[in-house]
Every structure is written in structure tokens, then in C-alpha cells.
C-alpha positions as CSV (number, residue, x, y, z in Angstrom):
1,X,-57.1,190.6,83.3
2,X,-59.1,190.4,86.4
3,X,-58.2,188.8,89.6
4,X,-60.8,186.6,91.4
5,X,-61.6,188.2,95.0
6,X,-64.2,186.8,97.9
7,X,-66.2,190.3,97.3
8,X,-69.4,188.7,96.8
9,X,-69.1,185.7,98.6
10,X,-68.6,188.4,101.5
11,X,-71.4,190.1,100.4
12,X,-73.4,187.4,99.9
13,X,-73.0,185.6,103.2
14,X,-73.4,189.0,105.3
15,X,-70.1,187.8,107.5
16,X,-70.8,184.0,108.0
17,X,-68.0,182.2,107.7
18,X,-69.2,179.2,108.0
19,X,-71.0,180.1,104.8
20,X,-68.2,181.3,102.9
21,X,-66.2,178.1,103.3
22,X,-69.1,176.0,102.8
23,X,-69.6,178.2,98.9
24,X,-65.8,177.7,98.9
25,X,-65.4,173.9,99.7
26,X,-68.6,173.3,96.5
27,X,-66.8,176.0,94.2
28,X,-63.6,173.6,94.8
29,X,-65.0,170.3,94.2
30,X,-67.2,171.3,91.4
31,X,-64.7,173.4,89.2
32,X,-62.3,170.7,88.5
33,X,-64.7,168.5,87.2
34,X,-66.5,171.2,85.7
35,X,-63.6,172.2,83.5
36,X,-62.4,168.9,82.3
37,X,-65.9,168.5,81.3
38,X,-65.5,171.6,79.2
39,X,-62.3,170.3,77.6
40,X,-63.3,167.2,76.7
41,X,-66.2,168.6,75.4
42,X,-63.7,170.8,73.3
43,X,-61.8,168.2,72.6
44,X,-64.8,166.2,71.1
45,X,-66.0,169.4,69.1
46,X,-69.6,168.9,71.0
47,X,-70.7,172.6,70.9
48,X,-74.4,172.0,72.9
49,X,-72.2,169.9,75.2
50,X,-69.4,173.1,75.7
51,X,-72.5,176.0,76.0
52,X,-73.6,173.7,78.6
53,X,-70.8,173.5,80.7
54,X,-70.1,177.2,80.3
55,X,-73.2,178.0,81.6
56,X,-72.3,176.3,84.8
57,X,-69.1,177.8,84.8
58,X,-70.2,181.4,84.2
59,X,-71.7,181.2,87.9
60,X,-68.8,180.2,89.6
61,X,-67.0,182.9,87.7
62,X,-69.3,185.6,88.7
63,X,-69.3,184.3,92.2
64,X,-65.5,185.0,92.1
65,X,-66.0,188.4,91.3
66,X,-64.7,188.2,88.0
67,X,-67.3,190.8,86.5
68,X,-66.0,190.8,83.0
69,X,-64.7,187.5,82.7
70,X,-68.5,186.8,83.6
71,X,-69.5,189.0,79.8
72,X,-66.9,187.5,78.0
73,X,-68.3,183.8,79.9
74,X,-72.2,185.3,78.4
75,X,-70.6,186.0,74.7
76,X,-68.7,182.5,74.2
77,X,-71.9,180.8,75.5
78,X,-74.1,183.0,72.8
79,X,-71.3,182.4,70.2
80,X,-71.4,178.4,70.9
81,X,-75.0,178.1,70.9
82,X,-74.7,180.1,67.2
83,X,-72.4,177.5,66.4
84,X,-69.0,179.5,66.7
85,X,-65.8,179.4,69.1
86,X,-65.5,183.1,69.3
87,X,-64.1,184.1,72.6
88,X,-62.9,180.8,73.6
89,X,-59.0,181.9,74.3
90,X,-60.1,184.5,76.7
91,X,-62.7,181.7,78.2
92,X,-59.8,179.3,78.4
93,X,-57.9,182.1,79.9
94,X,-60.3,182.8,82.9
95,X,-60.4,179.3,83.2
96,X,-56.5,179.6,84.0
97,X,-56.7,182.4,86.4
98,X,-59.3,180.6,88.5
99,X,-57.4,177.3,88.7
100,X,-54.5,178.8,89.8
101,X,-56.5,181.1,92.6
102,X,-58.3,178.0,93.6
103,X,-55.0,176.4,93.9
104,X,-53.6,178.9,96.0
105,X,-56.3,178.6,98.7
């Protein structure tokens, strides 16, 4: 599995750091909430409800440089709005890796 990196963060904010901890600080506050969002969603079974939140989560994902774990984010968010779970494990599994990167910051 991929590891989350600052690679486009870096890339994006052209060596401001003042910009990279400010995308930081809003990728910290928002993903918590963000993901018990998703699991209660789960939890309820509200499928438009979980495609939504994955949507939002896909970014925050990509912005960590997960680059596949941003296509497997695309295909549970195509699968959901079919109606189907497939590809939720390896979602919940990103999900996992970022908290504990996020954690470690």
C-alpha cells in the first residue's frame, strides 16, 4: 500500500511554507470529521450520503499523494453511486493509513 508524502503539497505551494501548513492545519481539521461522516453514513446504509463524502475525501487523498488510493477512492464512488459497496475495504483501508500519518504529524 502506498504511503502518504507532502509531494504535491510541495509542488503545489512552490516552497511556501506558510502555505503548506495552512493546506495541512484544513486537511487536519476536516478529515476527522469527514470520516466519521463516512462511517456513519456506512453505518446508516445511506449510499448517496457515503459517494458524497467520498468525493470529499478522494481530494484530500490525492492531495496526500496517494495516487492509487485516489483510483481505488474514483471506483468505490462509481460503485456507490451504482448502488454497490465494491472497493470499500481497500477505501476503509486508505482511510487507515491517512489517520495514522495525520496522527504522526
Amino acid at each position: 500500500m502506498e504511503t502518504p508524502n507532502f509531494n504535491y503539497i510541495k509542488q503545489l505551494s512552490g516552497g511556501d511554507l506558510s502555505f503548506e501548513n495552512q493546506l495541512l492545519n484544513v486537511i487536519q481539521d476536516e478529515f476527522p470529521k469527514e470520516k466519521e461522516t463516512y462511517y456513519n453514513s456506512v453505518e446508516k446504509g445511506e449510499t448517496k450520503a457515503i459517494a458524497e463524502i467520498v468525493h470529499k475525501l478522494k481530494h484530500k487523498i490525492s492531495i496526500l499523494g496517494l495516487e492509487k488510493s485516489y483510483e481505488t477512492a474514483i471506483l468505490y464512488e462509481e460503485s456507490l453511486n451504482e448502488g454497490e459497496f465494491e472497493y470499500q475495504k481497500e477505501f476503509e483501508d486508505i482511510l487507515t493509513i491517512m489517520t495514522s500519518f495525520l496522527a504522526s504529524l
